[in-house]
N, C-alpha and C positions, 0 to 999 in steps of 0.2 A: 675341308676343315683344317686349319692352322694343328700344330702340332704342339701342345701343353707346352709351355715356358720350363727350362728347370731350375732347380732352385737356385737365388743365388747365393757366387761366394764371395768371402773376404777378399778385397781387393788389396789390404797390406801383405799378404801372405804371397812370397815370391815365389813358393816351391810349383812344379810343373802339376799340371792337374790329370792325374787319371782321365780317361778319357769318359765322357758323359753317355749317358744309354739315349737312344732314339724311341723319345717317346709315343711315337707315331706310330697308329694300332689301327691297319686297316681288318673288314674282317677275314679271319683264315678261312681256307678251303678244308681242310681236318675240322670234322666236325666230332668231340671227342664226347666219350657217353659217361653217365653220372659219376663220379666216387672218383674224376680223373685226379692225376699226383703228379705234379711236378716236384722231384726228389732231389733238388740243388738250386739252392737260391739263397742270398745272402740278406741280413735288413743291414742298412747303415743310417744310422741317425735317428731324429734330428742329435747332429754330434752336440748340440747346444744341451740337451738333455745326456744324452747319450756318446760323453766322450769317448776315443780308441783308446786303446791302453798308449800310455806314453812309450815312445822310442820305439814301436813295433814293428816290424821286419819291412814295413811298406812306408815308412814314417818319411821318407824322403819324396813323397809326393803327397796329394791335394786329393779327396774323394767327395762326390757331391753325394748328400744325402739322400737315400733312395730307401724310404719307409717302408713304412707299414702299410701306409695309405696309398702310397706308388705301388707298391706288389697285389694290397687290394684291386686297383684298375687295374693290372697288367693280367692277374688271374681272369679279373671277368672278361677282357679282350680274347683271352685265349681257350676260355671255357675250361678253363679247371676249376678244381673245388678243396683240393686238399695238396699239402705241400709237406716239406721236408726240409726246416731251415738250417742249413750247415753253420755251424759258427767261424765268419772272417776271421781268418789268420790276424786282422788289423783288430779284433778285438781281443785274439785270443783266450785268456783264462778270463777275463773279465766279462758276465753273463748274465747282466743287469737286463738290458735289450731283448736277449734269447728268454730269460725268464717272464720277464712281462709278453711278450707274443706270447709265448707257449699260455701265460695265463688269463690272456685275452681272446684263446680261438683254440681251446682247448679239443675240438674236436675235429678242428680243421687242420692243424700242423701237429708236427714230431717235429724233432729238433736232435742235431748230432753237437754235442758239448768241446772245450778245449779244456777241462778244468785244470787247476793245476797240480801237482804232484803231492801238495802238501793240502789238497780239498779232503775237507772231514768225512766221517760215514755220515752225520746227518745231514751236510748238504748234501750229499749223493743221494740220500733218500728224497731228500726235497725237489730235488730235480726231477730223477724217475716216477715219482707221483704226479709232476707237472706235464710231464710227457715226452723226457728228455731220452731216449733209443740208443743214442751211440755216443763215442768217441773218437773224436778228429785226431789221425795220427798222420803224419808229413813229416818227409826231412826237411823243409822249409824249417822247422822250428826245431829239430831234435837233430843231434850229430847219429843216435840209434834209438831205436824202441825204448820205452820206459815199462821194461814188464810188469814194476810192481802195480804202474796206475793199471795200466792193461788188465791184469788180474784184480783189482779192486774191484773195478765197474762192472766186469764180467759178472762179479758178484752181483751183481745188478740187474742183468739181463739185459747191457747193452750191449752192441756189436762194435766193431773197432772198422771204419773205414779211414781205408787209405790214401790217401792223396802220394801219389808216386810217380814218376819219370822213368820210362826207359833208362838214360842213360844213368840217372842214381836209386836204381832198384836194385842191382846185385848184391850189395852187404845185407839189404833188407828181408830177401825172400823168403831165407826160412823162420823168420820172425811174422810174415804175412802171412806164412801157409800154415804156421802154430798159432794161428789168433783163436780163442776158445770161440768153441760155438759158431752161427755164422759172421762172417764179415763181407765187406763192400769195399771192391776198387771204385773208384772215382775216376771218371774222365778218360772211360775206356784203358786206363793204367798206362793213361801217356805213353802210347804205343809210336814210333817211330814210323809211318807210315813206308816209308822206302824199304823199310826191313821186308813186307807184305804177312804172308798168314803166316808162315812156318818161320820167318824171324824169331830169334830170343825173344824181344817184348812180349810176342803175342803169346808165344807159345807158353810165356810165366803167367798171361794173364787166363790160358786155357787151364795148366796146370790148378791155377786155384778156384776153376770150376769142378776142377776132378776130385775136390775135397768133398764133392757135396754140400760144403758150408757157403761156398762165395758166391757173391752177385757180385753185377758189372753193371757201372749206367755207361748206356753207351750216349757219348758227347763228341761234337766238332772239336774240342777244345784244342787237341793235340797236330789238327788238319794242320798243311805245310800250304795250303792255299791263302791267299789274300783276302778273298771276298766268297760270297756266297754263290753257289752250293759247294760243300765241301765235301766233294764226290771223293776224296782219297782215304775218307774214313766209311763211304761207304762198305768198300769188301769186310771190315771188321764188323761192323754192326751186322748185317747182311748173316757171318758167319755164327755169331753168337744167336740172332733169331730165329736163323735155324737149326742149332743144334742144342741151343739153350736157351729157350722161351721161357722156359720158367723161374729163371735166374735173371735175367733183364730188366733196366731200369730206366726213365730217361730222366734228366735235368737237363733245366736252360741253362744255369751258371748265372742267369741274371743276378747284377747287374753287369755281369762282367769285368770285373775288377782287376786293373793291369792287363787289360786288353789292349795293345798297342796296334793290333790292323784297324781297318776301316771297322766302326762299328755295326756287329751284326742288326736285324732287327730281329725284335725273338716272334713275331709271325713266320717270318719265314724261317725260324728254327723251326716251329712247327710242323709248320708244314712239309718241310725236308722231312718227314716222320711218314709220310707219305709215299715217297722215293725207295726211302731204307727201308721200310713195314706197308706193304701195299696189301698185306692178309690184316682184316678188320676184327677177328678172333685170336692175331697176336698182338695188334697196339691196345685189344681188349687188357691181355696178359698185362703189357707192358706199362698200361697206363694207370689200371684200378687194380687188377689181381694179383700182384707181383708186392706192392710197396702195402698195400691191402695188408698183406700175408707178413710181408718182411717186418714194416713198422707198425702196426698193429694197430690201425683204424678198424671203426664197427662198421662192420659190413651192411649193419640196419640202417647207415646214417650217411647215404650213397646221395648227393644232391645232384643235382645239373645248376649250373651255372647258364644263365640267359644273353 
């Protein structure tokens, strides 16, 4: 079978196009059980309804819109049932998109916010009633931590994950290891693979499981490989599942936005889950019991996906 068309774009518009997702979903060999979570995935579009915020950190390229109704197929292909939509950096404070999903599939998604510094207590309440869990903090967008929002939302009961890099995580550390309550590195906390386990990266991203408060989704994202499998993020996942099972997350990152290798497909993300978590009692952890716990789905309301 032919692989879905994707959408198309404006052909006056000369900027370079992020590169497009492979919509092509054979079936996985991970066969994943009811309440699964993918904990990183972005919606984009339609930009016709749902424009990016103007001039936004990515504004100098093109992104094809990848819905609501695109992540719909892409969950049933993958056998999930429940997700964790992070809000794009390209949309940032503006959460027009993330509010309609969150109020369209209320039992199925959480959502991690960018609001902006000057969002009221009543839309913080409106949010958190919607099902809105966290706050997106990155130096992508910030020169340093914004404690006051930080401490707002925490009022809130959400968690602060971070989107961080090895090499621009040192001014941040003790800013991520004082997040109230718990929080979440993103993307295994773009760990340097050539550094290995006892490297600085990893050893900051051990350090904020020794809080007791932090999770880690572990992701390819940070792999120094071209293409699939991305056997040099293996040893770090590897070490977290076995020493910290119960802190463990995974996200695809779909659609993968400013992915500039060959585009992954997210089957065989999956199924790399296979390779990294071959004990069926931790991708249990990893996949329903862990994000279960962290973002706060009903455990009565566990589906399978067909």
């Amino acid at each position: 079978m032919a692989a879905p068309e994707a959408p198309s774009l404006p052909a006056s518009d000369s900027r370079p196009l992020s590169p497009q997702i492979d919509r092509s979903y054979r079936a996985p060999k991970l066969k994943l059980p009811p309440g699964a979570c993918d904990t990183h995935f972005h919606f984009i579009g339609p930009q016709s309804l749902y424009p990016m915020k103007p001039n936004h950190i990515f504004s100098h390229l093109r992104f094809e819109d990848t819905t609501i109704e695109d992540w719909l197929k892409l969950q049933s292909a993958l056998g999930l049932s429940r997700g964790l939509h992070v809000q794009s950096m390209m949309y940032e404070n503006i959460y027009q998109l993330m509010l309609h999903a969150q109020c369209r599939m209320p039992d199925r998604i959480r959502s991690v916010a960018i609001p902006s510094v000057d969002v009221t207590d009543k839309e913080l309440d409106i949010l958190t009633k919607a099902g809105v869990v966290g706050y997106r903090m990155t130096w992508r967008l910030s020169k340093k931590p914004d404690e006051r929002i930080i401490a707002r939302v925490a009022e809130h009961g959400w968690q602060i994950h971070w989107l961080i890099h090895g090499e621009h995580t040192e001014d941040w550390k003790s800013k991520v290891l004082a997040s109230p309550g718990n929080f979440v590195i993103e993307h295994l906390g773009g760990v340097r693979p050539e550094q290995g386990l006892d490297g600085p990266d990893f050893t900051f991203v051990k350090r904020c499981l020794e809080t007791g408060r932090g999770w880690v989704k572990i992701s390819p994202r940070p792999s120094k490989k071209q293409t699939f499998p991305f056997d040099d993020m293996k040893p770090f996942a590897r070490w977290l599942v076995e020493n910290a099972p119960d802190r463990v997350l995974w996200g695809s990152d779909w659609p993968h936005p400013q992915y500039f290798k060959p585009m992954v497909n997210d089957i065989d993300l999956l199924d790399e889950m296979l390779d990294w978590v071959p004990e069926a009692d931790l991708r249990q952890k990893i996949f329903v019991d862990n994000p279960e716990t962290l973002f706060r789905f009903d455990p009565n309301k566990r589906t399978a996906v067909a």
